[in-house]
MIKE-114749 format. One line per field, with one value per residue (C-alpha): chain; x, y, z; residue in three letters. Coordinates in Angstrom, 2 decimals. Layout:
N
kette c(A|...);
east c(X|...);
north c(Y|...);
up c(Z|...);
rest c(ALA|...);
// end
This chain:
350
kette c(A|A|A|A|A|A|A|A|A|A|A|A|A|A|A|A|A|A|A|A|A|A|A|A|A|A|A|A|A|A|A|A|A|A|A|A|A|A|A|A|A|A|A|A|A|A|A|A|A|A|A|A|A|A|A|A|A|A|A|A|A|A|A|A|A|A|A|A|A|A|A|A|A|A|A|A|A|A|A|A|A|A|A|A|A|A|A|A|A|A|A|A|A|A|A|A|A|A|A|A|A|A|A|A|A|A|A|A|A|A|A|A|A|A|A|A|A|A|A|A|A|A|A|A|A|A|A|A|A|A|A|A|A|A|A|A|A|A|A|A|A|A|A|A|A|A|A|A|A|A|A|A|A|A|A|A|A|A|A|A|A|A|A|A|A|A|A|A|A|A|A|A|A|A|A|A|A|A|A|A|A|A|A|A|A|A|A|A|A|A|A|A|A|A|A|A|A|A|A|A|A|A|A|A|A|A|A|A|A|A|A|A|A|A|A|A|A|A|A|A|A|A|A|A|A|A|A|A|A|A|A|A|A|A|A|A|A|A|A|A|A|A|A|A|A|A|A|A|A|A|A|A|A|A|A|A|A|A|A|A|A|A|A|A|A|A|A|A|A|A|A|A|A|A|A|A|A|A|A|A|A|A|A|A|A|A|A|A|A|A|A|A|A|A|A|A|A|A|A|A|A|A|A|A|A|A|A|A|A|A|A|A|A|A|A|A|A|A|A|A|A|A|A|A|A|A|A|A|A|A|A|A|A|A|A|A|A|A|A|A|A|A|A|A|A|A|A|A|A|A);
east c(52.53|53.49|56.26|56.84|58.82|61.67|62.10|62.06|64.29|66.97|66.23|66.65|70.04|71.14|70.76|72.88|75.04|75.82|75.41|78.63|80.54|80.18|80.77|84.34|85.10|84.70|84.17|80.92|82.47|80.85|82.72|83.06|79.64|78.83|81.14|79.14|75.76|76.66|77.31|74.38|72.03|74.43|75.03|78.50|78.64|82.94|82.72|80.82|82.58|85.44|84.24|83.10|86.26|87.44|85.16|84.85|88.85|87.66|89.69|88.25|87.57|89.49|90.28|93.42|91.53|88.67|91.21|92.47|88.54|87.66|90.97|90.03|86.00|85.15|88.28|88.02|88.79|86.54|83.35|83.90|83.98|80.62|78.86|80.05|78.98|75.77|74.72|75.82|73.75|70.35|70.84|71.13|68.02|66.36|67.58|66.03|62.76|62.78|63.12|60.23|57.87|58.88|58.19|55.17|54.25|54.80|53.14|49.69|49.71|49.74|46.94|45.13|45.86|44.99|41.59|41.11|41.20|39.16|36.38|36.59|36.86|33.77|31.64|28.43|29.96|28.30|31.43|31.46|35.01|36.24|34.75|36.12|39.68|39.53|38.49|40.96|43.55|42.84|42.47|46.35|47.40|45.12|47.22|50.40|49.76|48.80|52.24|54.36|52.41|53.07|56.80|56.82|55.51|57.92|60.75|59.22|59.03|62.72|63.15|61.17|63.58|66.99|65.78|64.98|68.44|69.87|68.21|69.23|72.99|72.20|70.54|74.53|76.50|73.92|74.94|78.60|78.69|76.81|79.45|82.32|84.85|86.57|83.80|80.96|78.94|77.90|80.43|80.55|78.16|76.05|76.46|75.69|72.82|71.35|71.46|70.19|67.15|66.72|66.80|64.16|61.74|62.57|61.42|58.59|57.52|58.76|60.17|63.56|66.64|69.99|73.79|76.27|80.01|82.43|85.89|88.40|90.41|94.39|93.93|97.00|99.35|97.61|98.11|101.68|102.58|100.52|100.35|97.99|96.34|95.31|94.27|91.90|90.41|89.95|87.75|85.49|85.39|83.76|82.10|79.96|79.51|77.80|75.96|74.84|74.19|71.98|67.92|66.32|66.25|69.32|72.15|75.47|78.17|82.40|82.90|86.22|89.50|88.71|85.79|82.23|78.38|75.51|71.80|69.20|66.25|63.05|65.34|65.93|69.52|68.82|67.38|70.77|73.41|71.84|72.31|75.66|76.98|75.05|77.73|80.59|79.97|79.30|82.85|84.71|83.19|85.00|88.66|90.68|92.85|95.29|94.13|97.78|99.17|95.96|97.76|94.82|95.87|93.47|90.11|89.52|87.47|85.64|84.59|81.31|80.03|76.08|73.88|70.33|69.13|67.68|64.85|67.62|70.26|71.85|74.10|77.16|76.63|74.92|77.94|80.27|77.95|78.37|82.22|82.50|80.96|83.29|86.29|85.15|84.90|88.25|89.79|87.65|89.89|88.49|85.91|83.03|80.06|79.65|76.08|75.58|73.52|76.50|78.49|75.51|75.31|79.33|79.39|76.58|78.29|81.54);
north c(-46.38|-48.83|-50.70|-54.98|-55.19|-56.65|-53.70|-51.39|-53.61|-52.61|-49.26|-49.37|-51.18|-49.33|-45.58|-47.57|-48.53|-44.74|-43.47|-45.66|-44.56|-40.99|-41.52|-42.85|-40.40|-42.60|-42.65|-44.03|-46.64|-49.26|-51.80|-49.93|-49.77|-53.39|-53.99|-51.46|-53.07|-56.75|-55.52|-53.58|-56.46|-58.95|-61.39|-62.13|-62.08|-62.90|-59.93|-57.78|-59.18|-57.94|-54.16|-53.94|-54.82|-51.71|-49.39|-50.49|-49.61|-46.12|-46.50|-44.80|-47.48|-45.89|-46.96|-49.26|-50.61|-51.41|-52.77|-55.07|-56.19|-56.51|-58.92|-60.99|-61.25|-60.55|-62.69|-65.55|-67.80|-66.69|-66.78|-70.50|-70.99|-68.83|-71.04|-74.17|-72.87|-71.70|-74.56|-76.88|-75.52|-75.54|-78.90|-79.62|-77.44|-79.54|-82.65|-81.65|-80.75|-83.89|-85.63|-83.63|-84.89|-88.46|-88.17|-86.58|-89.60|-92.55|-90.51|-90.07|-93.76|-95.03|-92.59|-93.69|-97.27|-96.92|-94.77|-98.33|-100.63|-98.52|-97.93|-102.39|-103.33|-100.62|-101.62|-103.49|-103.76|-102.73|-104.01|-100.16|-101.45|-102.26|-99.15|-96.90|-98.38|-97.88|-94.06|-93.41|-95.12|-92.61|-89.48|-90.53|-90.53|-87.91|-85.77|-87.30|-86.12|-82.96|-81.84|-83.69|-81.42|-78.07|-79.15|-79.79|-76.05|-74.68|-76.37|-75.46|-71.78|-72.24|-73.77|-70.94|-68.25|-70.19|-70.50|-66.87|-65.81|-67.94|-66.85|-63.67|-64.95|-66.86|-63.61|-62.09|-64.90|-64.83|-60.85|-61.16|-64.51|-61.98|-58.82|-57.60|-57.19|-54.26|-51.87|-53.40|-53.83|-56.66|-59.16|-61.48|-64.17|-61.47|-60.19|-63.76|-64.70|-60.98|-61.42|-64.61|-63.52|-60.22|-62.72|-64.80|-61.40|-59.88|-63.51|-63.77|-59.97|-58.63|-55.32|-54.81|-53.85|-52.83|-53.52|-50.70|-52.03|-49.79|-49.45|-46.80|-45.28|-45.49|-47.16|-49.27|-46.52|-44.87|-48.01|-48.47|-44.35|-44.15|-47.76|-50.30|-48.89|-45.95|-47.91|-49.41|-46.15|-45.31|-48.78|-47.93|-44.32|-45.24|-47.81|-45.73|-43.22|-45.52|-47.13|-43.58|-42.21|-45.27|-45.47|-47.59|-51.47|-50.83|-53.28|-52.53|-55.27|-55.43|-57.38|-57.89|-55.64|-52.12|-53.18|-52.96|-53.96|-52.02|-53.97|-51.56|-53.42|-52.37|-49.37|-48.71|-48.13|-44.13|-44.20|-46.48|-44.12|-41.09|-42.44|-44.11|-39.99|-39.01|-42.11|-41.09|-37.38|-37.98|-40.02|-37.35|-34.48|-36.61|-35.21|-37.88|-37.26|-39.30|-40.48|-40.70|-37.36|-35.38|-34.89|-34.14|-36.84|-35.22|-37.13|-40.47|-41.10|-43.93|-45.18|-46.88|-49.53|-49.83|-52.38|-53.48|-56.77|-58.27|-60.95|-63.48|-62.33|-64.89|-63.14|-64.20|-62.20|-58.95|-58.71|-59.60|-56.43|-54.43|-55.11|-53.68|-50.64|-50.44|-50.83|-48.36|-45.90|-46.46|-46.25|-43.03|-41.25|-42.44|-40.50|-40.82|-43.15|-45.46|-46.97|-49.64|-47.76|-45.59|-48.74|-49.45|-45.80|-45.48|-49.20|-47.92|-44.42|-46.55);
up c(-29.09|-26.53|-27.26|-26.81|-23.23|-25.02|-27.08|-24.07|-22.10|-25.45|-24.70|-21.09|-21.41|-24.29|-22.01|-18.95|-21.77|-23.22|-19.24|-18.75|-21.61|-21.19|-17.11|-18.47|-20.52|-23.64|-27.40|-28.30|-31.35|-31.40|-30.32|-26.44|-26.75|-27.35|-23.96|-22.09|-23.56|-22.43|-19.36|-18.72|-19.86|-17.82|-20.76|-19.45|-15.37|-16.00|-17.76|-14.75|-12.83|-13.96|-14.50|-11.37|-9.46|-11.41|-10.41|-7.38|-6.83|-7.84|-10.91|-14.74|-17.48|-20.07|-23.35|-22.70|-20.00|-22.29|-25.22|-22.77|-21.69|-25.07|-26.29|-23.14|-23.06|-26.92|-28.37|-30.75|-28.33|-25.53|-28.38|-28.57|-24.98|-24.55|-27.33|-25.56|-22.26|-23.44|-25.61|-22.70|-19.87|-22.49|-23.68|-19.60|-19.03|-21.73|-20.12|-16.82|-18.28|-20.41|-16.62|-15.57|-18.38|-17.83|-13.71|-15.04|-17.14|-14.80|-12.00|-14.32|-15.18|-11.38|-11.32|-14.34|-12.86|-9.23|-10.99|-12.84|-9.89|-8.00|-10.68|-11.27|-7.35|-6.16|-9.55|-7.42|-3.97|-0.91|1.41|3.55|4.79|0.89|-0.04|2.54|1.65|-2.06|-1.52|1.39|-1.34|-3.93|-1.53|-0.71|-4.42|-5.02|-2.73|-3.78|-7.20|-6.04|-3.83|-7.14|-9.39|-7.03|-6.53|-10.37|-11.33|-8.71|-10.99|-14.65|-13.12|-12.37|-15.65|-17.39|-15.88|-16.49|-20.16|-20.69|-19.42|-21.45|-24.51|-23.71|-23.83|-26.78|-28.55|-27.33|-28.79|-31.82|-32.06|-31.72|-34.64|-36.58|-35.80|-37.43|-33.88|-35.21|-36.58|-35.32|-38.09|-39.56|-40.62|-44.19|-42.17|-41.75|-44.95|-46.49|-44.74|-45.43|-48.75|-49.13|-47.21|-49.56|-52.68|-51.38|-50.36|-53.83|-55.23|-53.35|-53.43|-57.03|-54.68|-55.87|-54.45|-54.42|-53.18|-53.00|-52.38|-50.64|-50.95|-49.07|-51.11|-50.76|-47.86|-47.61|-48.25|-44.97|-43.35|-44.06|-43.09|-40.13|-38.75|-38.27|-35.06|-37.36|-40.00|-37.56|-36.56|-40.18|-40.66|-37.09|-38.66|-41.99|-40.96|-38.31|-41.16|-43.10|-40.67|-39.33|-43.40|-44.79|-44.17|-41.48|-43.12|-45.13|-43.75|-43.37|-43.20|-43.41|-46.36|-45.85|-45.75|-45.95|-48.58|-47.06|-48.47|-48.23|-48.80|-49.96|-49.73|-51.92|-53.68|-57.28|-58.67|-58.83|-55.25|-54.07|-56.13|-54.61|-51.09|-52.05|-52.89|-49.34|-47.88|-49.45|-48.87|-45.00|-45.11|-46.76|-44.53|-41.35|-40.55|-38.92|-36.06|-34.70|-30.73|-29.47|-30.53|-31.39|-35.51|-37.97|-40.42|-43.14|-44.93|-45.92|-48.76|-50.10|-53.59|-54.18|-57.28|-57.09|-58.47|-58.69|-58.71|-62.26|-62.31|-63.67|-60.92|-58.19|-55.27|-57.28|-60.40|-58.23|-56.83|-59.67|-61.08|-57.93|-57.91|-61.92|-61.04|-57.86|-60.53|-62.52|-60.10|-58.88|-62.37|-62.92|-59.76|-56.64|-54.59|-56.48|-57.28|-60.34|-60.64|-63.58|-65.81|-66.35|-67.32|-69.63|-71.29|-71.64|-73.42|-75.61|-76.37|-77.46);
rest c(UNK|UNK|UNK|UNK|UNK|UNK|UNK|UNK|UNK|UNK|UNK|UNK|UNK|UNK|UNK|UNK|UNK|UNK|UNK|UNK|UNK|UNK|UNK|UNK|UNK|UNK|UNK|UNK|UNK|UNK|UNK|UNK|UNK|UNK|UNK|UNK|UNK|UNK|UNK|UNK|UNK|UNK|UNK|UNK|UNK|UNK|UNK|UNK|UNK|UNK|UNK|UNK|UNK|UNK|UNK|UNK|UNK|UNK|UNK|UNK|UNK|UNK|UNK|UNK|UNK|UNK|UNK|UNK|UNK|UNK|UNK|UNK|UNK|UNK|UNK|UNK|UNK|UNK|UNK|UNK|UNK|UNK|UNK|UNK|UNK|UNK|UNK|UNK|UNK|UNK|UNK|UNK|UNK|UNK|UNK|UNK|UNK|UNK|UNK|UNK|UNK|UNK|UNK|UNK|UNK|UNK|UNK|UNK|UNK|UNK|UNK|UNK|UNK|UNK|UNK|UNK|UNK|UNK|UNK|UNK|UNK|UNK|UNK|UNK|UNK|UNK|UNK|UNK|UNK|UNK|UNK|UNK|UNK|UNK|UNK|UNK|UNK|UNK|UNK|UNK|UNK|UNK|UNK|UNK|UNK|UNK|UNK|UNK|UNK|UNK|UNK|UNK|UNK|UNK|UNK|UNK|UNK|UNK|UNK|UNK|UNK|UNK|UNK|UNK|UNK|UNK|UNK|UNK|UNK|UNK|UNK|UNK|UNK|UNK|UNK|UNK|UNK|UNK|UNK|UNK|UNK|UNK|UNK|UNK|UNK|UNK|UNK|UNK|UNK|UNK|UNK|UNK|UNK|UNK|UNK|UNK|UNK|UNK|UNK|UNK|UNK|UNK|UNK|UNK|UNK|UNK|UNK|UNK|UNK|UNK|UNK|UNK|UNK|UNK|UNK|UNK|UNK|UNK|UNK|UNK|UNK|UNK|UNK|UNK|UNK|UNK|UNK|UNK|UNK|UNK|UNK|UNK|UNK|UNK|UNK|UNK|UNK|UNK|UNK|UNK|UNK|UNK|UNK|UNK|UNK|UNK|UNK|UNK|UNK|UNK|UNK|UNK|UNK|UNK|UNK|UNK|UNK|UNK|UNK|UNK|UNK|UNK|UNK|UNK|UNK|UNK|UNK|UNK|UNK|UNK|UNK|UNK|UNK|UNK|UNK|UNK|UNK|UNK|UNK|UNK|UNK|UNK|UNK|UNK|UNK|UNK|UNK|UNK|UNK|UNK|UNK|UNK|UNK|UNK|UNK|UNK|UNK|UNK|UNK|UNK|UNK|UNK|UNK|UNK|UNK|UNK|UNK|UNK|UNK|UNK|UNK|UNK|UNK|UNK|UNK|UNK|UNK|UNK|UNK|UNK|UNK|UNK|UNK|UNK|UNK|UNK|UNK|UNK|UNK|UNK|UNK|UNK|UNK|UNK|UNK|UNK|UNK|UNK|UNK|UNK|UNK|UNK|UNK|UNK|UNK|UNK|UNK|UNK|UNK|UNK);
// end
């Protein structure tokens, strides 16, 4: 199967991407690899700019080094700047084409009037010297519309190439508004606007599906003991389990703290709890070790409340739904999986 040439640009970009991480001795997380990938596709020429005074000194990229990149580049701050300095140079892209269309205009009504006078003053004259002034007058505009039109294509061509790069940027800053900094998954935007689009396709469809909301266990005592750095490693770590565990079209998103969402789409609440255990299990088969001192610091696991969405459903009570079963499974001990029709067969056992 041949695949779209945007799709195998990804690919392309996405093996100079990994080629560069493992050339530096790197982790693949995902937020190195989401440096490595804008530079590859050259989203952010500051950005290559900058790697490529490194390696140019012969120096390794290594993981401070690539910290310190990604506070500078991939900062709140600098994502504001990007949008403004994207969304300025299209709206002055549009602005130049709009100038185009307007020379365009004018230039085809002289035409259309000199085409006019022409067509009234040679209408039943036989005056040769009349005659042979009118058509040497329109072979001049003729040819004057001609070289505008040439010099004009030259320009849209330009145009056409500007505006692709910049989609490409925009597609970037789209990606990065959409991506949770630390773990890079999605974030709540992208968690919001995902399920607002899976109501409307169950609506519209009758396909079901299901959310499964993640929480890690303990995790603030493992904070507090083994610091914040840590802590971080332990959100990248699950959340690149999870991303890694659930099916193609599932989404995975950082909901917020160490709690994360998992959209199911067209999946049954059996289906979802049986890949919510295949989740949790992957998470508790990972042993953490500490990067700075190479100390095993044990397993993390992760408890998981799954719900599937009713006919009379809106995304505040799925997840009110979603977030009972999540409580439940947390009173229940941690480590484990709580799917609604339990809640349903315990109430009716009571």
């Amino acid at each position: 199967m041949t695949l779209p040439d945007d799709v195998a640009r990804t690919y392309q970009i996405a093996e100079h991407a990994i080629a560069k991480i493992k050339t530096n001795d790197l982790a693949a997380f995902p937020p190195n690899y989401e440096i490595w990938f804008s530079y590859a596709a050259g989203f952010n020429p500051a950005l290559n700019k900058r790697i490529n005074e490194i390696l140019r000194s012969g120096q390794v990229v290594d993981q401070q080094t690539l910290e310190t990149i990604r506070e500078e580049f991939f900062g709140a701050g600098s994502f504001e700047e990007r949008v403004d300095e994207v969304g300025g140079k299209l709206s002055g892209k549009v602005s130049e084409i709009l100038e185009l269309i307007n020379e365009a205009a004018g230039l085809t009504d002289n035409y259309s009037d000199g085409l006019e006078y022409a067509s009234k003053n040679l209408s039943g004259t036989l005056d040769k010297t009349k005659i042979k002034a009118i058509v040497k007058k329109l072979i001049s505009m003729t040819d004057e519309v001609g070289k505008s039109n040439r010099a004009m294509s030259g320009k849209l061509l330009d145009s056409e190439q500007e505006i692709a790069a910049l989609k490409e940027a925009l597609e970037s800053v789209r990606y990065e508004a959409m991506t949770d900094q630390l773990t890079g998954i999605g974030n709540r935007k992208r968690f919001d606007r995902a399920m607002d689009e899976a109501m409307v396709t169950a609506e519209a469809t009758g396909e079901p599906f299901s959310l499964l909301v993640c929480d890690i266990d303990h995790f603030k005592k493992f904070n507090d003991t083994h610091g914040h750095q840590t802590g971080d490693q332990v959100l990248r770590l699950v959340a690149s389990t999870i991303k890694a565990t659930m099916p193609n079209g599932g989404i995975a998103c950082r909901y917020g703290g160490e709690e994360f969402c998992v959209i199911l789409p067209v999946t049954r609440a059996g289906a979802a709890k049986d890949m919510a255990n295949a989740i949790r299990q992957a998470v508790m088969g990972k042993e953490l070790v500490k990067r700075t001192t190479g100390e095993t610091l044990g397993r993390v696991t992760i408890s998981i409340g799954v719900a599937e969405l009713n006919a009379s459903d809106s995304v505040i009570s799925l997840m009110e739904r979603a977030d009972k079963c999540l409580y439940a499974a947390k009173n229940a001990g941690r480590n484990r999986v709580v799917a609604e029709t339990e809640l349903d067969q315990q109430q009716d056992a009571a």
